[in-house]
C-alpha positions in Angstrom: -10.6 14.6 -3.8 -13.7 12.5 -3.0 -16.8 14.5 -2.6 -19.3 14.1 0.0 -23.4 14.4 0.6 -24.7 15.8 3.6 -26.8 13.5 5.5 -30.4 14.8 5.4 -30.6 14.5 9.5 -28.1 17.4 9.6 -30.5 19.5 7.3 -33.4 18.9 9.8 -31.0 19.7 12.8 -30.5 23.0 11.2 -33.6 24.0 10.6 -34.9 23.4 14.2 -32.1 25.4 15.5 -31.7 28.2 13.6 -32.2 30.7 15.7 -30.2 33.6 14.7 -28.5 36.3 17.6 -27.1 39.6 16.9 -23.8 41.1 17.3 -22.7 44.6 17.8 -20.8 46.3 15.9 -18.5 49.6 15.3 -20.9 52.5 15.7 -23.7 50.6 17.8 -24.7 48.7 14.8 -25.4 45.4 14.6 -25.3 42.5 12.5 -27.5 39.5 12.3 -25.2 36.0 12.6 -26.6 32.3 12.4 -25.9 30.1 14.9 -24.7 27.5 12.9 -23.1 28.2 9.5 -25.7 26.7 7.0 -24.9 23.2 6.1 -24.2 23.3 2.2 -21.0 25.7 3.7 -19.8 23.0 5.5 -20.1 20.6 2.8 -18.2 23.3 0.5 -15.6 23.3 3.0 -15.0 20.0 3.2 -14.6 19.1 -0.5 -12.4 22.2 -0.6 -10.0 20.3 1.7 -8.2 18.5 -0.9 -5.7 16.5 0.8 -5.6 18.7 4.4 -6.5 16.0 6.8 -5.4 18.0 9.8 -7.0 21.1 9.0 -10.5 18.5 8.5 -8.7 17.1 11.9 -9.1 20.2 13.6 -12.4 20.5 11.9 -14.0 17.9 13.6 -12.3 18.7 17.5 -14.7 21.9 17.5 -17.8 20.7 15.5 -19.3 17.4 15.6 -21.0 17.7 11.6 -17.1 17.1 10.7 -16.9 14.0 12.7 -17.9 11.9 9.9 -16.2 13.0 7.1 -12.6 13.6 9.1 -12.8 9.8 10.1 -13.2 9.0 6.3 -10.0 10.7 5.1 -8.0 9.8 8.1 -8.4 6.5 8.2 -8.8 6.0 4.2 -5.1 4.8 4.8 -3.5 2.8 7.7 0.4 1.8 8.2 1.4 -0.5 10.7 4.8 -0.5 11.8 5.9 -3.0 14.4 9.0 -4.5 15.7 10.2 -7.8 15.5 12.2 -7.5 18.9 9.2 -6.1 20.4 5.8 -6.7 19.8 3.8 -3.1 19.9 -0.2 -3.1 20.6 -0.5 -0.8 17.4 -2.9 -4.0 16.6 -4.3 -3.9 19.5 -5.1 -0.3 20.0 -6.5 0.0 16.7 -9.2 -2.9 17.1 -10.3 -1.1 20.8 -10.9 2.2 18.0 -13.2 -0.2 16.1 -15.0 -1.5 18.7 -15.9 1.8 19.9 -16.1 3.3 16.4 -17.5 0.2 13.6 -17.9 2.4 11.0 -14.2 3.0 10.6 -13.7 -0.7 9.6 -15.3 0.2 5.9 -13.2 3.8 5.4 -10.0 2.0 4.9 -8.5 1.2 1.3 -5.2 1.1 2.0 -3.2 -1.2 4.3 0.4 -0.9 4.9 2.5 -3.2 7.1 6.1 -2.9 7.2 8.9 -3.5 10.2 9.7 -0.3 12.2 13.4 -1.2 12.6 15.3 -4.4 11.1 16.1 -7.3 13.4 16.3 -11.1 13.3 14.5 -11.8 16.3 10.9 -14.0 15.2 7.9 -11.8 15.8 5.7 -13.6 18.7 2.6 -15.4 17.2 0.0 -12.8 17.6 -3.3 -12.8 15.6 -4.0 -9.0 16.2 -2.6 -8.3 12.7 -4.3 -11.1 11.2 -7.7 -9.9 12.3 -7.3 -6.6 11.5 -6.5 -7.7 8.2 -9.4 -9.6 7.5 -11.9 -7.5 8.8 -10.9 -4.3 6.7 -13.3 -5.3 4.0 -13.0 -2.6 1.8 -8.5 -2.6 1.1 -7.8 -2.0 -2.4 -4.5 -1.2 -2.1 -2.1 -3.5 -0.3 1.6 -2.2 0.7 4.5 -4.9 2.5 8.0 -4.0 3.9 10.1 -0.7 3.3 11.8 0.6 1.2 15.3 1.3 3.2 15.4 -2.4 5.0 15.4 -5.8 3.7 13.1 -7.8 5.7 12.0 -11.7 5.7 8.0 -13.0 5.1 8.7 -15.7 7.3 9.2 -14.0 10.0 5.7 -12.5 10.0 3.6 -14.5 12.3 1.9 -17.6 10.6 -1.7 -16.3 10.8 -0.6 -12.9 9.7 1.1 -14.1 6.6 -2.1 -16.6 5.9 -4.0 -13.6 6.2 -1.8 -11.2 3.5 -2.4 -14.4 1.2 -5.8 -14.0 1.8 -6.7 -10.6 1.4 -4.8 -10.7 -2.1 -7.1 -12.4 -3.6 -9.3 -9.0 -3.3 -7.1 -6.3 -3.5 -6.4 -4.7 -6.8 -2.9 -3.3 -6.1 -0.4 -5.1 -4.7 3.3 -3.5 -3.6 5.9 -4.9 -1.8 9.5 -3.7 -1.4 12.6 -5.4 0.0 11.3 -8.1 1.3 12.5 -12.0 0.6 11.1 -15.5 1.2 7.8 -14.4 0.0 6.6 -17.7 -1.2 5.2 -18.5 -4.8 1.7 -19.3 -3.6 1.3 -16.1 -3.7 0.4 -15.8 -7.6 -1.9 -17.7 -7.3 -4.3 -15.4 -5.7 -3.7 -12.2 -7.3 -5.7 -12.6 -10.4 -8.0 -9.5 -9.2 -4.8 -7.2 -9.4 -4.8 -4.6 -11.4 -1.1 -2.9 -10.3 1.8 -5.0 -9.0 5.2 -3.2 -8.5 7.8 -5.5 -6.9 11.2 -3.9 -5.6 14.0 -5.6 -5.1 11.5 -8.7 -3.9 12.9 -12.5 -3.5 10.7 -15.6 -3.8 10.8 -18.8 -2.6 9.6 -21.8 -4.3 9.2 -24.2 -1.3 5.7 -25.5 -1.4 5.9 -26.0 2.7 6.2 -22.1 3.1 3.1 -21.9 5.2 3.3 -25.5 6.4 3.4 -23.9 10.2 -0.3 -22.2 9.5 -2.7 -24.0 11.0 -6.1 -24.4 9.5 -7.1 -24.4 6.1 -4.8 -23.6 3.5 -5.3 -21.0 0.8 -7.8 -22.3 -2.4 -5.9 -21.7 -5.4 -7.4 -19.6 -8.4 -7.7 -20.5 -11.8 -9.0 -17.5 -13.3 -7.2 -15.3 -16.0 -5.2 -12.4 -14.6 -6.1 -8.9 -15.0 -2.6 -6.7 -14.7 -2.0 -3.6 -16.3 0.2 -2.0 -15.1 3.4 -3.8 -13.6 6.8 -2.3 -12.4 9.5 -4.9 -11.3 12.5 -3.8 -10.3 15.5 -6.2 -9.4 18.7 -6.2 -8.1 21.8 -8.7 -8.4 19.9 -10.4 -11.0 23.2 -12.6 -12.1 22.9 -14.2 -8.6 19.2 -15.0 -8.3 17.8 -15.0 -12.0 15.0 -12.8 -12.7 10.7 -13.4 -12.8 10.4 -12.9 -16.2 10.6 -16.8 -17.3 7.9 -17.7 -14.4 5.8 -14.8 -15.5 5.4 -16.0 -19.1 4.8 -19.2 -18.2 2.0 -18.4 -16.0 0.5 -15.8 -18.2 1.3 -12.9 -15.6 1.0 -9.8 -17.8 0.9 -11.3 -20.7 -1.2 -9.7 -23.3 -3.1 -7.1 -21.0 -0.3 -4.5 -19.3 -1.0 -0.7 -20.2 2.2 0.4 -18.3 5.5 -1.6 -17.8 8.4 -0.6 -16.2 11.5 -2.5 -15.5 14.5 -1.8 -13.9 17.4 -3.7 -13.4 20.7 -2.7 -11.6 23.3 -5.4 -12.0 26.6 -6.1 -9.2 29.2 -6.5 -12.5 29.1 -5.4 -16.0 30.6 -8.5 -16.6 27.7 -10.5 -16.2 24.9 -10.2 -18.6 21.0 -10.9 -18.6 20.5 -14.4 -19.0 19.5 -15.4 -22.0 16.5 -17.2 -20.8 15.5 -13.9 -19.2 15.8 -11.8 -21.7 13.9 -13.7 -24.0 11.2 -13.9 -21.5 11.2 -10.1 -20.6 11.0 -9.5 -25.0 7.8 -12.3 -24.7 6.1 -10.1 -22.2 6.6 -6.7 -23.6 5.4 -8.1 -27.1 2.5 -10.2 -25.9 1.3 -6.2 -24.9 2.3 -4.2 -27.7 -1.2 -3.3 -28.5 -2.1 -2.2 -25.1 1.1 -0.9 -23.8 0.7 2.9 -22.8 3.6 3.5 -20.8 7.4 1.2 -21.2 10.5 2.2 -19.3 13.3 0.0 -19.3 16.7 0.5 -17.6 19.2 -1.5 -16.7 22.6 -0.3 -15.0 25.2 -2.2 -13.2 27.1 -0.9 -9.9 31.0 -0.7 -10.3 33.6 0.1 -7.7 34.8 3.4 -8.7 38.7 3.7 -8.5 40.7 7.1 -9.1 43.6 7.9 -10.1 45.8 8.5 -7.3 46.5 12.5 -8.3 42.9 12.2 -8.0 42.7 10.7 -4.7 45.3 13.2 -3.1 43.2 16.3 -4.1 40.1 14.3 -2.7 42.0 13.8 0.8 43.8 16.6 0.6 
């Protein structure tokens, strides 16, 4: 839980108006109360809200010193869901709040955009996303797709996916799940990364991918990469191949991961790892040997299950 200062102002405000009133009280007494509780309560209260954003919510609806630090936790992470059928102003509606409230524009870390429902309609070209994503400066932690729907990159707008490509070359987590056509470029600009965790993610190595983009195209990075903690899980493998090979070769991971997990769930037992891959995935967990904290690695295959047909009657039965 992140802990907060009091601004001094509020101190100053308190002062002036403390003006205390008295209450009555079983048997005519009375009791003294302060108008305003004093302000290193409220800042107890708040770092005592570990995680209870609508309580702070509620917080800030009936006193204004909350204001500040319920915008800071509610907006520390955004998601926006959209659909590819039709376009929704979440965008939109979110860049009217940061007109009216700028402030907001430097509380988020984490950005999430995924599809709210799976379609293969093209998204209209729409910049809202795009600008939202470059002007949330301070995103450290960058989340694409869902996990319960495979979706396409292309069929993100062109300026939105330029601006994705963009903003990894600052964030130091990087997560995307089920999501294909994601072009190569885009290891090229995630040598500030710290995290990566790919699930069930499909590349393509087609160096038009962003050819419809207009402007400027990405600069490429030549700097080392900085990964240390990496979790790639694949499926189907014997279809596709695996990342391991490109990995190597590029010096993803090699040499600096704390934590590596890997986990593979193959269609048919009958097909194995390629041998190119798994010479690659035994390059990159050795290059780390010295640094690896953490290593889990499973790999399972999905068979049809058939019963026996005793078995079967009792299960119909």
């Amino acid at each position: 839980m992140e802990t907060y200062s009091t601004p001094y102002h509020h101190y100053e405000s308190y002062a002036r108006s403390r003006k205390p009133y008295f209450k009555k009280i079983g048997n005519g007494g009375i009791i003294r109360i302060p108008k305003n509780l004093p302000v290193e309560l409220h800042e107890l209260i708040v770092n005592e809200l570990e995680g209870e954003t609508e309580a702070l919510k509620q917080c800030s609806l009936t006193c204004r010193l909350y204001r500040h630090f319920a915008q800071r936790l509610l907006f520390k992470s955004m998601k926006f869901s959209f659909r590819t059928s039709l376009a929704l102003p979440t965008a939109d509606k979110f860049l009217d709040v940061l007109r009216a409230s700028p402030q907001i524009v430097s509380y988020v870390q984490r950005l999430h955009i995924r599809e709210y429902t799976p379609a293969h309609t093209l998204i209209p070209t729409d910049n809202s996303v795009a600008h939202v994503i470059a002007i949330l400066i301070n995103v450290v932690d960058l989340v694409l797709g869902r996990e319960d729907a495979l979706f396409s990159f292309s069929q993100l707008a062109p300026s939105t996916r330029l601006a994705i490509m963009e903003k990894c070359k600052s964030v130091l987590s990087l997560t995307v799940h089920r999501m294909s056509r994601i072009p190569m470029e885009i290891f090229d600009h995630i040598h500030q990364l710290e995290r990566l965790i790919l699930d069930r993610v499909f590349f393509t190595d087609k160096p038009d991918a962003l050819r419809d983009v207009h402007g400027p195209q990405v600069a490429r990075l030549t700097t080392p990469y900085r990964i240390k903690h990496m979790h790639l899980r694949a499926y189907g493998i014997q279809i596709v191949g695996t990342l391991f090979p490109f990995l190597v070769e590029r010096g993803i991971g090699m040499g600096t991961l704390e934590t590596l997990k890997i986990n593979i769930n193959q269609r048919s037992r009958r097909i194995a790892l390629p041998s190119a891959d798994f010479q690659a995935a035994k390059t990159l967990i050795g290059s780390s040997a010295r640094s690896l904290k953490v290593l889990e690695v499973t790999i399972s295959t999905t068979a049809n299950l058939i019963l026996p047909r005793a078995a079967t009657r009792a299960v119909h039965g």
